[in-house]
OpenMM code with the backbone's topology and positions (N, CA, C; nanometers):
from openmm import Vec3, app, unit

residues = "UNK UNK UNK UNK UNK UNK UNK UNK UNK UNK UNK UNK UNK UNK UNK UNK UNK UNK UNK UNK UNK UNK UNK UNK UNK UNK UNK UNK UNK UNK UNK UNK UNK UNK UNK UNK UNK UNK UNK UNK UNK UNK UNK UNK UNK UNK UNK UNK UNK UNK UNK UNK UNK UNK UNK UNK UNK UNK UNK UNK UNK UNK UNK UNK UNK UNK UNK UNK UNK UNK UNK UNK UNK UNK UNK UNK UNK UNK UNK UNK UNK UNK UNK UNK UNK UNK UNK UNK UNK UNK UNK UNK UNK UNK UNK UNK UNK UNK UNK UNK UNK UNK UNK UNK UNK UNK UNK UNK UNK UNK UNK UNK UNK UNK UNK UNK UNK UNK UNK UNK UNK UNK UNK UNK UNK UNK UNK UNK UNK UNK UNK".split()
positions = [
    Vec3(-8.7826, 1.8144, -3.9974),
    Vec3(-8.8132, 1.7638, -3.8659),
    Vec3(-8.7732, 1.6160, -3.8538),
    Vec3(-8.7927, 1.5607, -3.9329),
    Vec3(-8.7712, 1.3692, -3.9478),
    Vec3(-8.6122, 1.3528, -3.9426),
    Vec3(-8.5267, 1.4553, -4.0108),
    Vec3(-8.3985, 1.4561, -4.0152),
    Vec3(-8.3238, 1.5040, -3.8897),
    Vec3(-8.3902, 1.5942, -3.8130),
    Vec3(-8.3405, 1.5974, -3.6562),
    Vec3(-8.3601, 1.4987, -3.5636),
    Vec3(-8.4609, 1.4677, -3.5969),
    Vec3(-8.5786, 1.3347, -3.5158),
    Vec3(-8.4564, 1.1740, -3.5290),
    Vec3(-8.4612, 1.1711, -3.6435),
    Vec3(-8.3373, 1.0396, -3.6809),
    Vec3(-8.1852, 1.1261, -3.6336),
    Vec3(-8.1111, 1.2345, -3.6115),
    Vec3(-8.0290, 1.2596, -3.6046),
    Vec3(-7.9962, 1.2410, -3.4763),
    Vec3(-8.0896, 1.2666, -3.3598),
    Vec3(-8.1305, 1.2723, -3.2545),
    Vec3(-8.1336, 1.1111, -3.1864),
    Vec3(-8.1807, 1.0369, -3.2469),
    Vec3(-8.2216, 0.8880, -3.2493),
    Vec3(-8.0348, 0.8278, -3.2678),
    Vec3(-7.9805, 0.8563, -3.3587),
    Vec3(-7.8768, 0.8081, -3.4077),
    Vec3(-7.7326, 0.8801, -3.2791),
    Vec3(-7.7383, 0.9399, -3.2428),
    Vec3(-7.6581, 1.0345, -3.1722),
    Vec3(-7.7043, 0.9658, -2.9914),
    Vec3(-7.8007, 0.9434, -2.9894),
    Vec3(-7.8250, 0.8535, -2.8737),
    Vec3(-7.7651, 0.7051, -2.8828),
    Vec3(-7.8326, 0.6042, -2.9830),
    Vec3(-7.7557, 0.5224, -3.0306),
    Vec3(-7.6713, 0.4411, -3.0173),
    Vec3(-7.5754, 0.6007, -3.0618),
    Vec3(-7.4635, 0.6064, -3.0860),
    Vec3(-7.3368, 0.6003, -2.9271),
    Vec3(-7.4126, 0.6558, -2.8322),
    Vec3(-7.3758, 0.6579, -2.7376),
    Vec3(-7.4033, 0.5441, -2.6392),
    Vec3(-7.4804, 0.4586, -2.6888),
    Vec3(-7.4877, 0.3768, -2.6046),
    Vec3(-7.4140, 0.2530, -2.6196),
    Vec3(-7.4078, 0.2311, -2.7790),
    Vec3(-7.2892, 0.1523, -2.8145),
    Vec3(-7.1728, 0.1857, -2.7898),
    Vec3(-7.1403, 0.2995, -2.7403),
    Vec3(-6.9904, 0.3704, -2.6913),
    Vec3(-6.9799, 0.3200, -2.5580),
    Vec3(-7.0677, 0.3479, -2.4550),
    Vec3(-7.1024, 0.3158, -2.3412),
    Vec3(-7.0653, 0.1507, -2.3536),
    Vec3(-7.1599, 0.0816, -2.4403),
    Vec3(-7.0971, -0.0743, -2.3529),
    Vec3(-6.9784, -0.1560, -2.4643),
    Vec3(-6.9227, -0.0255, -2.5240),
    Vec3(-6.7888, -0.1061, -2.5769),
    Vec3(-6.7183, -0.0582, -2.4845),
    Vec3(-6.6616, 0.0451, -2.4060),
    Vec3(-6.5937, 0.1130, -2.3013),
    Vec3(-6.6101, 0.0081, -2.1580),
    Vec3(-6.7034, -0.0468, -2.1640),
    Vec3(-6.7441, -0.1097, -2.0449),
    Vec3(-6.7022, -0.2413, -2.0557),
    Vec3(-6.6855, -0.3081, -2.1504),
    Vec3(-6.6767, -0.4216, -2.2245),
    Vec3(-6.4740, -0.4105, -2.2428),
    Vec3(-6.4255, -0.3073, -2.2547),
    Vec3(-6.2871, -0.2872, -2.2489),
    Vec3(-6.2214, -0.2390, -2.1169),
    Vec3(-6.3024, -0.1755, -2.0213),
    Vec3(-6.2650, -0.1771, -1.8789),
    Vec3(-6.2493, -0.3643, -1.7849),
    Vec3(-6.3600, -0.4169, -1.8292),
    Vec3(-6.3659, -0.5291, -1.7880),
    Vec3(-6.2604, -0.6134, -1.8576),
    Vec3(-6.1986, -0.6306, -1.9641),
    Vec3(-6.0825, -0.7040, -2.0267),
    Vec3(-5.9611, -0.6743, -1.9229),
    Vec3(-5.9290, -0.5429, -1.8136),
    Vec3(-5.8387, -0.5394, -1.7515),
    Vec3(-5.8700, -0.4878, -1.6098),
    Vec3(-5.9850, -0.5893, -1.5569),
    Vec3(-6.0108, -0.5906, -1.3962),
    Vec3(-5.9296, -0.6810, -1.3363),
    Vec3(-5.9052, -0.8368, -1.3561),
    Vec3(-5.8018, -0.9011, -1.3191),
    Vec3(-5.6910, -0.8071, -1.3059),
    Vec3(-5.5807, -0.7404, -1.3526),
    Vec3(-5.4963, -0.6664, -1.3968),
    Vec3(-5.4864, -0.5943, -1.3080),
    Vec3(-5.5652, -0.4964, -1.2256),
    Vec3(-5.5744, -0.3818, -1.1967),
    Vec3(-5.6332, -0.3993, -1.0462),
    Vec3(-5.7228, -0.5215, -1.0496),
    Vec3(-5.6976, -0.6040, -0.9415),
    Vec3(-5.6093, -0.6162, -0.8292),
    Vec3(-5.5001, -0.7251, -0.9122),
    Vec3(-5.3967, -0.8179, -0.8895),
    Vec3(-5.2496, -0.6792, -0.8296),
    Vec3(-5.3184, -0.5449, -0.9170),
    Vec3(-5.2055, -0.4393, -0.8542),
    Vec3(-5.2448, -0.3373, -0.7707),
    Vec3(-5.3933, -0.3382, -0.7232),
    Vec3(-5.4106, -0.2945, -0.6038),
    Vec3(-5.4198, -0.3286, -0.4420),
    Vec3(-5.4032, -0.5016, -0.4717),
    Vec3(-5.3865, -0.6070, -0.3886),
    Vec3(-5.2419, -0.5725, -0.3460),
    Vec3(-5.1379, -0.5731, -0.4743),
    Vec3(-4.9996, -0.5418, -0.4191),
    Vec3(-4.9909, -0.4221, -0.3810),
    Vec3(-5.0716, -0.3173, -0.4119),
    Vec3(-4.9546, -0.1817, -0.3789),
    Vec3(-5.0760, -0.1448, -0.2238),
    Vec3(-5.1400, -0.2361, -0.1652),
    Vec3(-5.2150, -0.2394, -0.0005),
    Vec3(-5.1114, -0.3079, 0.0540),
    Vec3(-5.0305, -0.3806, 0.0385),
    Vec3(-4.9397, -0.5233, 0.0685),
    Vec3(-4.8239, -0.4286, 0.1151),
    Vec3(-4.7897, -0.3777, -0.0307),
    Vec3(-4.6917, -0.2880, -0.0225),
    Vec3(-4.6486, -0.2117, 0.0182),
    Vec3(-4.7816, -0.0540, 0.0951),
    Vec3(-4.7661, 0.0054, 0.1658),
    Vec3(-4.7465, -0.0394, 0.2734),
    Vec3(-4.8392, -0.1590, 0.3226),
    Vec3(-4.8288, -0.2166, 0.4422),
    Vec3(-4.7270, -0.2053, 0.4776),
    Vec3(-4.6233, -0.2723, 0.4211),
    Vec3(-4.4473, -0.2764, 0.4586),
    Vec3(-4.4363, -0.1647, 0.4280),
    Vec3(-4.4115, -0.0310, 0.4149),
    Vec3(-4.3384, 0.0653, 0.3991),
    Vec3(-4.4210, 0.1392, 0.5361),
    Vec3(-4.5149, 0.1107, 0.5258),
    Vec3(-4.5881, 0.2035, 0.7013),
    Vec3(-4.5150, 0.1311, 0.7977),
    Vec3(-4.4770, -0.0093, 0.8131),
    Vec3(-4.4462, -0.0722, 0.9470),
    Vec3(-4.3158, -0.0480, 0.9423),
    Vec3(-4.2081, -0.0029, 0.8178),
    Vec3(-4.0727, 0.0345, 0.8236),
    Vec3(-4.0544, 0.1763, 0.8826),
    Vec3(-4.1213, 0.2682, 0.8317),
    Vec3(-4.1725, 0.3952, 0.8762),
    Vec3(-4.1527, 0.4498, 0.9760),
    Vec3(-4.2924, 0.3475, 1.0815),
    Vec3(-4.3289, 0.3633, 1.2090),
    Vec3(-4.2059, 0.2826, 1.3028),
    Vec3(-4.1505, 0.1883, 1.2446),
    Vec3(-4.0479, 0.1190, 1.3448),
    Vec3(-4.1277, 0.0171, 1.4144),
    Vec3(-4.2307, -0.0157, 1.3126),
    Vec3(-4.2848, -0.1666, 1.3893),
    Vec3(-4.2707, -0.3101, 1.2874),
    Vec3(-4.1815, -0.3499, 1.2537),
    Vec3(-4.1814, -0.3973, 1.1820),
    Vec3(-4.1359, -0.5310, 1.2564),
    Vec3(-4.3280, -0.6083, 1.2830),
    Vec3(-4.2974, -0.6782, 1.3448),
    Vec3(-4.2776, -0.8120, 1.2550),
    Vec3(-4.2769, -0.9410, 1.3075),
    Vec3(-4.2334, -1.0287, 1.2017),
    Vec3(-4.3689, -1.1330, 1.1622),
    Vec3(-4.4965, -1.0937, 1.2199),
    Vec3(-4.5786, -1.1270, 1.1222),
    Vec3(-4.6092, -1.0775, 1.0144),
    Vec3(-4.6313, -0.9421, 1.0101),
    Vec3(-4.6721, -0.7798, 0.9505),
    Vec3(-4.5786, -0.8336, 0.7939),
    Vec3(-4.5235, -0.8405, 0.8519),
    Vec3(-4.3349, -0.8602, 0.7298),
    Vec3(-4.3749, -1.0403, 0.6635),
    Vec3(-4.4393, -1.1187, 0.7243),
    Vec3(-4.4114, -1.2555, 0.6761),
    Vec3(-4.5256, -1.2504, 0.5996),
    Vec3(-4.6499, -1.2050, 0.6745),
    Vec3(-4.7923, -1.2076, 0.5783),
    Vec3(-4.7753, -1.1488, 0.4385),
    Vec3(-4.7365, -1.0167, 0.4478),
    Vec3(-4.7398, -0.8995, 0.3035),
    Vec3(-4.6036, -0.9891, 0.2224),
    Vec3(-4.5110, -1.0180, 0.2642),
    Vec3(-4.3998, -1.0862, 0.1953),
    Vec3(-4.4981, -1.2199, 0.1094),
    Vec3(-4.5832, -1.2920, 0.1925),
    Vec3(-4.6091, -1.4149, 0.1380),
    Vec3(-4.7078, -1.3514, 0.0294),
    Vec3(-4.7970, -1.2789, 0.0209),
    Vec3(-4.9274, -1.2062, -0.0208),
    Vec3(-4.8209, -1.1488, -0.1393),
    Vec3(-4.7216, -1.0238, -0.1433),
    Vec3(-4.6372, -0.9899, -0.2530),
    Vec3(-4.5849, -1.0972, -0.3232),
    Vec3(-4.5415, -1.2135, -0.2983),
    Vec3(-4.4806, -1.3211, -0.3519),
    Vec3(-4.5553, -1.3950, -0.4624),
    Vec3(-4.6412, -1.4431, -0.4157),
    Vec3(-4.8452, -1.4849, -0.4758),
    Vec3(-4.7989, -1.4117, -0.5804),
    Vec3(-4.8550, -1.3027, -0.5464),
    Vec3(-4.9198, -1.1850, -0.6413),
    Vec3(-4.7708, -1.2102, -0.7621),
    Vec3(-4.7021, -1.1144, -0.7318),
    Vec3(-4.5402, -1.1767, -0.8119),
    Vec3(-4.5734, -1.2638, -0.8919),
    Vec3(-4.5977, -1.3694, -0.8955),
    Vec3(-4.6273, -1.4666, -0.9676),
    Vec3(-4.7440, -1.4338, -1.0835),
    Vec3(-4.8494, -1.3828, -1.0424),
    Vec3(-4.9530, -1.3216, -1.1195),
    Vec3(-4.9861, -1.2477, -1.2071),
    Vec3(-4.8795, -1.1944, -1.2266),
    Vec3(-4.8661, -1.0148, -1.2934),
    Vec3(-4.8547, -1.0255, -1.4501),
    Vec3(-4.8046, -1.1837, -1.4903),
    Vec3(-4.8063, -1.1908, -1.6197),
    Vec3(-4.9184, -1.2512, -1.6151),
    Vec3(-4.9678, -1.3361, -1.6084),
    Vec3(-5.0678, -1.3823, -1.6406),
    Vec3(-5.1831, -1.2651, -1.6648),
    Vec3(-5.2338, -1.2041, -1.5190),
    Vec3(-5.2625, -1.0932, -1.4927),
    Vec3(-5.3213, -0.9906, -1.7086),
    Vec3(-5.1929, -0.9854, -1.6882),
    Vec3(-5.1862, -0.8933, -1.8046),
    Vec3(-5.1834, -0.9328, -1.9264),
    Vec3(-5.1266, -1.0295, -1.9464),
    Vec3(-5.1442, -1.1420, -2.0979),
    Vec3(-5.1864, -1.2324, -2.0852),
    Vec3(-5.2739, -1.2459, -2.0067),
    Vec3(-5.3174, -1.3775, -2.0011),
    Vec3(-5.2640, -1.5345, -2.0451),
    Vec3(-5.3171, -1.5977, -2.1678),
    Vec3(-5.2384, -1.7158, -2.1743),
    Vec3(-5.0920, -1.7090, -2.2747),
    Vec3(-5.1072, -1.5317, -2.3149),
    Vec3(-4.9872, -1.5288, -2.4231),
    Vec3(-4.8829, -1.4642, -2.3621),
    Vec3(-4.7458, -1.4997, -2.4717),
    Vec3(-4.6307, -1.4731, -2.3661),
    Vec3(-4.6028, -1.3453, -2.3410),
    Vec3(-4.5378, -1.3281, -2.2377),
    Vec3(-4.5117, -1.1533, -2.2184),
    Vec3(-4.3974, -1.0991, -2.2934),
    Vec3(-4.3469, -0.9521, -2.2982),
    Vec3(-4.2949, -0.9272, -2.3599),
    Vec3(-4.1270, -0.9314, -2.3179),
    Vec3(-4.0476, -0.9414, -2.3571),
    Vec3(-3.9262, -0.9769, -2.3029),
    Vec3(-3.9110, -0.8007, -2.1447),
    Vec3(-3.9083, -0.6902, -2.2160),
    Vec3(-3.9257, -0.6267, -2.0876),
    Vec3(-3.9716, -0.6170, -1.9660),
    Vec3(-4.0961, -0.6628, -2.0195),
    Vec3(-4.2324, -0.7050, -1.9102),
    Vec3(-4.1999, -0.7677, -1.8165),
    Vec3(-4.1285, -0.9478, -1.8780),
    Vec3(-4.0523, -1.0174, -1.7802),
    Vec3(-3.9395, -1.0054, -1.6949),
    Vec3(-3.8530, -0.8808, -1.7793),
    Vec3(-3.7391, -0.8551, -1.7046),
    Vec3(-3.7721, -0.7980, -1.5926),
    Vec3(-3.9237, -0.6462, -1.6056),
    Vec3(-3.9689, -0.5982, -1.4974),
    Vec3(-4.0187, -0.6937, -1.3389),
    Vec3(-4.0643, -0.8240, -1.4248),
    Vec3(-4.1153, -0.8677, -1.3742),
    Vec3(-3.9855, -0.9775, -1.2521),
    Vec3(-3.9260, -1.0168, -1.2986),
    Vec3(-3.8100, -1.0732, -1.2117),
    Vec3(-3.7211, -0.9824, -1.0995),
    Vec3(-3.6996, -0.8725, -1.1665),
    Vec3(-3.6786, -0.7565, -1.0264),
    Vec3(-3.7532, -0.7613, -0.9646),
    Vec3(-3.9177, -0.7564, -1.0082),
    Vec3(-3.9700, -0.7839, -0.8644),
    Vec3(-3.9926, -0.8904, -0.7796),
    Vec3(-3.9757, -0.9806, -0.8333),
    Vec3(-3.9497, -1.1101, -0.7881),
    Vec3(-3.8435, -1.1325, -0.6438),
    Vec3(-3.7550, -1.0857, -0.7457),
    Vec3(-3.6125, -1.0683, -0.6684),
    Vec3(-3.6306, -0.9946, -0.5274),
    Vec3(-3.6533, -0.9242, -0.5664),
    Vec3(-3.6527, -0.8045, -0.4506),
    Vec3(-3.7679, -0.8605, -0.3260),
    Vec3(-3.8775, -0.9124, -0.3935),
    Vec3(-3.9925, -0.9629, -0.3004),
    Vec3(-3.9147, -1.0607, -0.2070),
    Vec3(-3.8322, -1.1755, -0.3012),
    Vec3(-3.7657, -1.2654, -0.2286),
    Vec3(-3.7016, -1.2552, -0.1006),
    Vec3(-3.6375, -1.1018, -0.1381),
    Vec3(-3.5069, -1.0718, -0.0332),
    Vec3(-3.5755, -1.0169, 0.1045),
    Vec3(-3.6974, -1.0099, 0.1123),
    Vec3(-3.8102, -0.9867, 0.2105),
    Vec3(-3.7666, -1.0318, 0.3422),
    Vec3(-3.7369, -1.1476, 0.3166),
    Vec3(-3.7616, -1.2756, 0.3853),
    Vec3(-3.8733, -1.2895, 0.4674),
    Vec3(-3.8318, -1.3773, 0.6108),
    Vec3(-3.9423, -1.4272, 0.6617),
    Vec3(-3.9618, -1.3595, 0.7850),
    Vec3(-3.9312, -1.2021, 0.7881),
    Vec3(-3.9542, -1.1100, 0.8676),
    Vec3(-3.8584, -1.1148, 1.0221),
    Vec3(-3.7707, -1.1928, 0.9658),
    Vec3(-3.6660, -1.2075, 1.1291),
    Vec3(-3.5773, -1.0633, 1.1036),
    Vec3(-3.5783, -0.9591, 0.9854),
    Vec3(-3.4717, -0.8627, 0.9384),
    Vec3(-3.5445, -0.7256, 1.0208),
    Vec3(-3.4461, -0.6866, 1.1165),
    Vec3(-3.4487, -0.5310, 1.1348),
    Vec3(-3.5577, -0.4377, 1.0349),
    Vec3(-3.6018, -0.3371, 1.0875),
    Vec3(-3.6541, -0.2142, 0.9930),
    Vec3(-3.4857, -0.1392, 0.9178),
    Vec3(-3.4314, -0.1565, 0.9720),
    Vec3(-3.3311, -0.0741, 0.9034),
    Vec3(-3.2890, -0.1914, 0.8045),
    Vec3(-3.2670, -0.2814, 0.8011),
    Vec3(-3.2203, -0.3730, 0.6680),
    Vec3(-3.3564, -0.3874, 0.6223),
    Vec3(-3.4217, -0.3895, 0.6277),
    Vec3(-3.5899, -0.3945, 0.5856),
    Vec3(-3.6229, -0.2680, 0.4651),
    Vec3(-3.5782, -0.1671, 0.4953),
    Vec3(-3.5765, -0.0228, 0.4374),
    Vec3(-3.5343, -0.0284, 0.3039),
    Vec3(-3.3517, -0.0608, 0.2478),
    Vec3(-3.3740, -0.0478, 0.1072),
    Vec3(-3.4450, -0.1586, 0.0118),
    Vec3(-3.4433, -0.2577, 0.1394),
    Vec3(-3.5585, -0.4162, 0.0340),
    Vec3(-3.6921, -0.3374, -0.0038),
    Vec3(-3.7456, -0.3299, 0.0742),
    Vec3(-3.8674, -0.2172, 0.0520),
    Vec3(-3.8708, -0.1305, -0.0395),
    Vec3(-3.7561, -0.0029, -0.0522),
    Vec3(-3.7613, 0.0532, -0.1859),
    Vec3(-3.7119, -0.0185, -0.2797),
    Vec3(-3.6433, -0.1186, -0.3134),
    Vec3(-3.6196, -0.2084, -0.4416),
    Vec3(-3.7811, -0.2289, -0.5045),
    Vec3(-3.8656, -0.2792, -0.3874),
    Vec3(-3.9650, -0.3776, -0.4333),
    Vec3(-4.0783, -0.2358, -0.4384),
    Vec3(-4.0603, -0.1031, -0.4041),
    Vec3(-4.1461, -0.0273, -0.5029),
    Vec3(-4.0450, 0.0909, -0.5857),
    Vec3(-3.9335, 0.0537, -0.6090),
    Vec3(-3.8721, 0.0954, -0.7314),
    Vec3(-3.9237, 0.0324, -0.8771),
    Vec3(-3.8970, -0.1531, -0.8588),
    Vec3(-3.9756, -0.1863, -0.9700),
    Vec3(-4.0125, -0.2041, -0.9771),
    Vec3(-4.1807, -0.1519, -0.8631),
    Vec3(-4.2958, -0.1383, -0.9681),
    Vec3(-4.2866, -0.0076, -0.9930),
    Vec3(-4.2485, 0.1043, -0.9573),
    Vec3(-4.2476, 0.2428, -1.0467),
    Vec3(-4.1661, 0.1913, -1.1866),
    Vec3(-4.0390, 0.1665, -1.1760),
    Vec3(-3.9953, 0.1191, -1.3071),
    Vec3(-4.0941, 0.0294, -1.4015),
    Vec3(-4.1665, -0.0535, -1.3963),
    Vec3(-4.2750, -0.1318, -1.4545),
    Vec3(-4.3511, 0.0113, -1.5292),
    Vec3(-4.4025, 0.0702, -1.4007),
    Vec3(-4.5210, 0.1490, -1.4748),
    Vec3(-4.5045, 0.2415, -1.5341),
    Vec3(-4.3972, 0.3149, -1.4856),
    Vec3(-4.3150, 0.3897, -1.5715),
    Vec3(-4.3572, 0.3809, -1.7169),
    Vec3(-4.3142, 0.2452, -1.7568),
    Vec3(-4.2654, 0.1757, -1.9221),
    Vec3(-4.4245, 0.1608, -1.9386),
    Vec3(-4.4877, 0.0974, -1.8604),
    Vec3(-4.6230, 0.0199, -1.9520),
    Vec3(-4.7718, 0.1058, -1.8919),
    Vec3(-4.7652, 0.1853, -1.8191),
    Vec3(-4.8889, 0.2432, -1.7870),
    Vec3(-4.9416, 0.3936, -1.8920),
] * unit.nanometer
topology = app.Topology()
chain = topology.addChain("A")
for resn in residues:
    res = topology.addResidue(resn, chain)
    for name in ("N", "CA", "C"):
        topology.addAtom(name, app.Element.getBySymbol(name[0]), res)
């Protein structure tokens, strides 16, 4: 009975130290996960207003400036103060690039269209590799 009793005891425990190491490793990548649900709201944004054919030139200047930010973030984001990995960065400059070519929302929906899939090509290409 004492040996179920402690088995019982230990098996609880046991689970609770599971519980707040899991919790304790979710929280190491909230910044992270954050910083890429901020972009891919941003992101759709522009792909609904290309879509719909409203792609007016605030809609386009706000999410451009907001993707740009963020752009900047994504290493840090994820490695914090250490350096990223040479892929990581390469991923990371396509999107750069592509965010850039945004501009400041004076561009048609139809030239608007393949900038848009560039800038969620690489982040599928990103996650592709690292998710």
């Amino acid at each position: 009975m004492r040996s179920l009793i402690l088995l019982i005891l230990g098996l609880a425990f046991g689970a609770v130290c599971a519980a707040i190491a899991m919790n304790a490793l979710a929280q190491r990548s909230a910044y992270a996960r954050g910083v890429m649900q901020v972009m891919q709201h941003h992101y759709a944004e522009l792909r609904n207003a290309q879509r719909t054919s409203r792609c007016e030139a605030t809609t386009i200047a706000r999410a451009h400036e907001t993707l740009r930010l963020l752009s900047d973030e994504i290493e840090r984001s994820v490695y914090g103060d250490s350096t990223p990995e040479p892929p990581f960065r390469e991923y990371s400059d396509r999107l750069r690039s592509a965010v850039a070519d945004l501009g400041d929302g004076t561009k048609s929906c139809a030239e608007l269209g393949p900038v848009i899939n560039r800038v969620g090509d690489s982040c599928d290409a990103c996650h592709r590799q690292y998710r």
